[in-house]
C-alpha positions in Angstrom: 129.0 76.8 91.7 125.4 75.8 92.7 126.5 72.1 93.3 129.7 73.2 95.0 128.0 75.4 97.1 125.3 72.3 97.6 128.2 69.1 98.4 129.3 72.3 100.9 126.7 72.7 103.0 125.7 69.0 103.3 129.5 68.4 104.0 129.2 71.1 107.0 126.1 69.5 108.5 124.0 72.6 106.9 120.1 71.9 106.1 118.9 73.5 103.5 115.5 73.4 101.8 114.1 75.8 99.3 110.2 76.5 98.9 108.5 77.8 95.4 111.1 76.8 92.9 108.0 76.7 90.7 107.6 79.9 90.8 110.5 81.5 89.1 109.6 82.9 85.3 110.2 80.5 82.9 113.6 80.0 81.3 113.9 83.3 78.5 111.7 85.3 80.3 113.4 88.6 82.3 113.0 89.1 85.9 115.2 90.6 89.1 115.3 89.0 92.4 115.6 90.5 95.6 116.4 89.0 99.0 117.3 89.9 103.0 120.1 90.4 103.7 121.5 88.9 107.2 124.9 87.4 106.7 127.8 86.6 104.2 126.4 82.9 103.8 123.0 84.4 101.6 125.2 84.4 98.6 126.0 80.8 99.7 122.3 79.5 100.5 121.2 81.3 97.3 123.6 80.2 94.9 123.0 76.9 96.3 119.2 76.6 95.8 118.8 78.5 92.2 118.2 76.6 89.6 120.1 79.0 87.1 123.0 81.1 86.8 122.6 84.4 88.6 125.1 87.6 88.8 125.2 89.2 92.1 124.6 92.9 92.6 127.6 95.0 95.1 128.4 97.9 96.3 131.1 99.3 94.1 133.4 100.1 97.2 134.3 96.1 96.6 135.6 96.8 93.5 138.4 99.0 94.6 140.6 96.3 96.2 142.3 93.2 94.0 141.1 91.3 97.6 137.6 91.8 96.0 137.3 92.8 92.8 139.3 90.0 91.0 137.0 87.3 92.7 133.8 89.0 92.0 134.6 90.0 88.9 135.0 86.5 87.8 132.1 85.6 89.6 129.8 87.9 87.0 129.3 90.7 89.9 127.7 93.4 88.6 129.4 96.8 90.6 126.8 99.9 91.6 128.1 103.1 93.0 126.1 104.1 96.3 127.3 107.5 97.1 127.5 109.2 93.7 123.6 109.6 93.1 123.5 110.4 89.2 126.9 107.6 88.7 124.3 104.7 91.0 121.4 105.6 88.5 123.5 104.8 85.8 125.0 101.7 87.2 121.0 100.6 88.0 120.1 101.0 84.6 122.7 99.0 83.2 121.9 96.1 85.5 118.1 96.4 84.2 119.6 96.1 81.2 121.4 93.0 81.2 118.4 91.7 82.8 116.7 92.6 79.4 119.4 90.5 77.8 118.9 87.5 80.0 121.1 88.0 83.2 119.4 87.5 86.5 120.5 90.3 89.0 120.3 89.2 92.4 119.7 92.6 94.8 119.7 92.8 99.0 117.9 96.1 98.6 118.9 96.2 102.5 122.9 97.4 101.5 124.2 96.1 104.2 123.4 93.8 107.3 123.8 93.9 111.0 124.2 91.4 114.2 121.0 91.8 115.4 117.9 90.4 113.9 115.1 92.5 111.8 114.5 93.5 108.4 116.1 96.9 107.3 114.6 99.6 105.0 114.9 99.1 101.6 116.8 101.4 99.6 115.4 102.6 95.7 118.1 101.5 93.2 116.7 97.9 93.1 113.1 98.9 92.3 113.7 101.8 90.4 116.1 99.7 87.8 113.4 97.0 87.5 110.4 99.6 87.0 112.7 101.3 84.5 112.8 98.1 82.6 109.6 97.1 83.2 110.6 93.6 84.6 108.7 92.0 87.7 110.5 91.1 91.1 110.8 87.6 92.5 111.1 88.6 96.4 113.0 85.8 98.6 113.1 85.8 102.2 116.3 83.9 103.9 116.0 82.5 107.1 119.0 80.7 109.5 122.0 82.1 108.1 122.4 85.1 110.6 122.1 82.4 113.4 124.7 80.7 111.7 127.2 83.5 110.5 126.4 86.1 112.6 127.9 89.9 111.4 131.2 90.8 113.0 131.3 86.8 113.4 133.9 84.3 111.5 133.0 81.1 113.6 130.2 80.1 112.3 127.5 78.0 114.6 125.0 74.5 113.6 121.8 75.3 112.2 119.7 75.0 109.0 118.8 77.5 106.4 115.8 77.6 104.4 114.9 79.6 101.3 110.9 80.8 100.2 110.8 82.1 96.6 107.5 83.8 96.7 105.8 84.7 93.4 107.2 87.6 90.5 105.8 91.0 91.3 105.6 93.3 88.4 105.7 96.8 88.7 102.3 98.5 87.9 100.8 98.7 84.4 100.7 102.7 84.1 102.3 105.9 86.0 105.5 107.7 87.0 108.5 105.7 86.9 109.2 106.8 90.8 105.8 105.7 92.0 106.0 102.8 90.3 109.3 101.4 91.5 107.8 102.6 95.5 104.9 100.6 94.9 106.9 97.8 93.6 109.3 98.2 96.9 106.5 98.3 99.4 105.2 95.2 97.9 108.1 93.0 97.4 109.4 94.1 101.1 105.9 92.9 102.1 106.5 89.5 100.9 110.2 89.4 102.5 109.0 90.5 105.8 105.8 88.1 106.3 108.9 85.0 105.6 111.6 86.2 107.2 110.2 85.7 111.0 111.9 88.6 111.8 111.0 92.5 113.6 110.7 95.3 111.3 113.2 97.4 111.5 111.7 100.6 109.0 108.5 100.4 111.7 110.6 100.1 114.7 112.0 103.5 113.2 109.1 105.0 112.2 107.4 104.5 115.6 110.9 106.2 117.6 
């Protein structure tokens, strides 16, 4: 899939470059990654630049039409439920789970993305599942594909994307579970924001 998605984009005129592929974990060791979300091609740019199978984390609204489900499922998607609190906890831990066992989720912690540009807030179920596990983040900030594949867009426009893997963030050593996995949000978002070149969207709110 990852040279597919490559031979793809240099077919469609599509830059794309990657910084801090040396920053991954090594090969055997856990970890979760989390990225901004801003259009349908970040599956695309991502599958395209990672060096190693990863199974995508979705909403598990996709999973209730064959449209969906039957592709993702053979793609290794890994279903969470968003509106059924005590069900989503459950479907988090079982993702931190099978990163235990070698998987690599992939989260937008965002849930969702819009036209305009600007990072969203974050929601929990990403931080809490890797805190729970005690694994450490790899945050990666995507930048070009909303100006490419806009949202409520299917022709898509020229342009380049590029990818910045910034380093693993563990959660902290000691503490509550909940404070932990806020930390580890706050600081992984952090890193997101500072690459994305984009407005904050959670201080924009805050300051309303």
């Amino acid at each position: 899939m990852g040279f597919g998605a490559r031979v793809l984009g240099r077919l469609a005129g599509i830059p794309l470059t990657v910084t801090g592929l040396d920053r991954l974990p090594p090969t055997g060791e856990p970890f979760v990654i989390a990225a901004n979300h801003s259009s349908y091609l970040d599956g695309f740019a991502l599958t395209a630049v990672l060096p190693r199978p990863a199974r995508y984390v979705a909403k598990a609204e996709l999973a209730g039409s064959p449209l969906t489900r039957l592709p993702l499922s053979r793609l290794g998607t890994l279903f969470v439920e968003r509106f059924d609190s005590a069900k989503g906890l459950e479907d988090f831990r079982a993702v931190g789970e099978a990163a235990r066992r070698g998987d690599t989720p992939v989260f937008f912690p965002e849930g969702t993305f819009r036209r305009m540009p600007g990072l969203l807030p974050f929601h929990m179920g990403t931080f809490q599942a890797a805190a729970e596990a005690d694994l450490p983040v790899v945050p990666i900030a995507i930048r070009g594909t909303r100006s490419i594949l806009r949202g409520g867009s299917w022709f898509p426009r020229r342009g380049a994307i590029s990818v910045t893997i910034c380093p693993p963030i563990p959660p902290a050593a000691s503490g509550r579970t909940w404070d932990r996995a806020v930390g580890l949000r706050d600081a992984v978002r952090a890193q997101i924001l500072r690459h994305t070149g984009e407005p904050d969207l959670e201080l924009e709110r805050v300051e309303w």
